[in-house]
SEPAVO-961867 format. One record per residue (C-alpha): residue number from 1; residue in three letters; y, x, z. Coordinates in pm, whole numbers. Layout:
N
(pt NUM 'ALA' (Y X Z));
...
END
This chain:
98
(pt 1 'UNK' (12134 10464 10359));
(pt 2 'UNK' (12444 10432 10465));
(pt 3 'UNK' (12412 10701 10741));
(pt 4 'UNK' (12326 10920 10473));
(pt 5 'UNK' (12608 10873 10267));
(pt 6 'UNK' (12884 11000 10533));
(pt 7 'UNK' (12649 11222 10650));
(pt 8 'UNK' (12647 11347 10273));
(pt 9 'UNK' (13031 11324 10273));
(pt 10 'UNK' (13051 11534 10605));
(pt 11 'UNK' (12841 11777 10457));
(pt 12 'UNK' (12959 11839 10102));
(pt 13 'UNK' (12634 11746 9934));
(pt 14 'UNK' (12482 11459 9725));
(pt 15 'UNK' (12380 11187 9909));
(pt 16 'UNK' (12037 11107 9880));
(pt 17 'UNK' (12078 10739 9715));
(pt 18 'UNK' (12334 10740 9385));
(pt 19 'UNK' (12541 10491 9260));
(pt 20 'UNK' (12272 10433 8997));
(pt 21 'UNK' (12001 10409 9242));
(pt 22 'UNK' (12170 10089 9377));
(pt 23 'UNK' (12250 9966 8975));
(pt 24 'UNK' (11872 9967 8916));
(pt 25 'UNK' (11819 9776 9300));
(pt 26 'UNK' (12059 9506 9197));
(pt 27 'UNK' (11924 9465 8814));
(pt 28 'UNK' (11585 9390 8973));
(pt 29 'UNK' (11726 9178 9256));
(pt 30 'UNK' (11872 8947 8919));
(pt 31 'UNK' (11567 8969 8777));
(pt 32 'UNK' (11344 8853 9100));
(pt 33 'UNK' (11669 8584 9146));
(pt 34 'UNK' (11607 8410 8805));
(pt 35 'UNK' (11276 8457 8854));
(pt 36 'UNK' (11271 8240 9180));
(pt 37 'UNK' (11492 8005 8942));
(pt 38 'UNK' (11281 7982 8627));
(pt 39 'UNK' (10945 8027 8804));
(pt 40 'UNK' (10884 8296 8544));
(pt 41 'UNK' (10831 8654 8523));
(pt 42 'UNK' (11151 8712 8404));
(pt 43 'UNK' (11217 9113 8290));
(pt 44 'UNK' (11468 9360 8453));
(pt 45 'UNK' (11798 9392 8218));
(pt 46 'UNK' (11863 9756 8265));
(pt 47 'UNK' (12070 9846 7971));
(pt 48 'UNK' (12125 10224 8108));
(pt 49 'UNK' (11866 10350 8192));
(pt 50 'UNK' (11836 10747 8331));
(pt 51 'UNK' (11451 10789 8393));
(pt 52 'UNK' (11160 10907 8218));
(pt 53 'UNK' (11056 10782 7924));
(pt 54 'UNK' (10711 10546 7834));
(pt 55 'UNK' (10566 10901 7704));
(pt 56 'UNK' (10640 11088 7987));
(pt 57 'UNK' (10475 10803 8236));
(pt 58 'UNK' (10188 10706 8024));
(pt 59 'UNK' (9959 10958 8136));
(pt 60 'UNK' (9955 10845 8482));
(pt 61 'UNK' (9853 10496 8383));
(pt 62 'UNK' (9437 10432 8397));
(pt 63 'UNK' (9287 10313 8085));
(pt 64 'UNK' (9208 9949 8093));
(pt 65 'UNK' (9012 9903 7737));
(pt 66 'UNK' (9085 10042 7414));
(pt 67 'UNK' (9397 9839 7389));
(pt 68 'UNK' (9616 9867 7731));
(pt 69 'UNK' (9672 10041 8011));
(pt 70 'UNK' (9627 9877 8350));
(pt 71 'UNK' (9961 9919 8505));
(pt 72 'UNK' (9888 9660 8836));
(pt 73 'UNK' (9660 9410 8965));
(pt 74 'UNK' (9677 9140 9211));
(pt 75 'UNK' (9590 8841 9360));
(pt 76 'UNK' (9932 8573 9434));
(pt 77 'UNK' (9949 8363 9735));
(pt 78 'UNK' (9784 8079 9527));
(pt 79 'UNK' (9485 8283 9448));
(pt 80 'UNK' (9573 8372 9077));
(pt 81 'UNK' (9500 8746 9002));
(pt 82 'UNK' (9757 8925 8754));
(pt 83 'UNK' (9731 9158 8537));
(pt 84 'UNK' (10006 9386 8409));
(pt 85 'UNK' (9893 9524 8138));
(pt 86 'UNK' (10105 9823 7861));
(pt 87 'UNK' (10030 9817 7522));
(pt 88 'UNK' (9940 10182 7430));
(pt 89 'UNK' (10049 10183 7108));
(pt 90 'UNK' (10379 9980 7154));
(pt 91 'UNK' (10443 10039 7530));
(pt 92 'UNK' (10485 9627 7554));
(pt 93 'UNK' (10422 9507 7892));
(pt 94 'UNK' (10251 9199 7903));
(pt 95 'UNK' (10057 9023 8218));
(pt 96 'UNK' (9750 8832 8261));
(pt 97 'UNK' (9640 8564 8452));
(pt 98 'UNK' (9267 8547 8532));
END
């Protein structure tokens, strides 16, 4: 990364990871750090966000019923599986223990 970056300054371009790229690292890093605190899934406060939006992603999601869209599944070091499920009509994420 960091290579890059005077590389990128040497060379007059962009570099390849933005000053944005690390805001959205860090708001995730708070969100896995209260997390670790709370013991929760606890969601990523990203209050600008530059990326796609849910109907622009949604159709790379697989159908999980009539009601959500399977976003992930897997099994935690305890032997819990989660779900993360997305609410196709309101694009809430929700997750699911089994």
């Amino acid at each position: 990364m960091f290579t890059d970056t005077f590389e990128s300054i040497d060379q007059g371009r962009p570099p390849q990871e933005t000053f944005y790229d690390g805001y959205v690292v860090n708001a995730i890093l708070d969100a896995a750090y209260r997390s670790a605190a709370t013991k929760n899934w606890e969601a990523v406060e990203l209050p600008v966000w530059r990326g796609a939006e849910a109907s622009d992603v949604i159709r790379a999601y697989t159908s999980f019923d009539d009601k959500y869209y399977l976003i992930k599944e897997e099994v935690l070091p305890n032997g819990v599986t989660k779900r993360i499920l997305m609410d196709k009509q309101t694009v809430e994420v929700v997750s699911v223990d089994l």
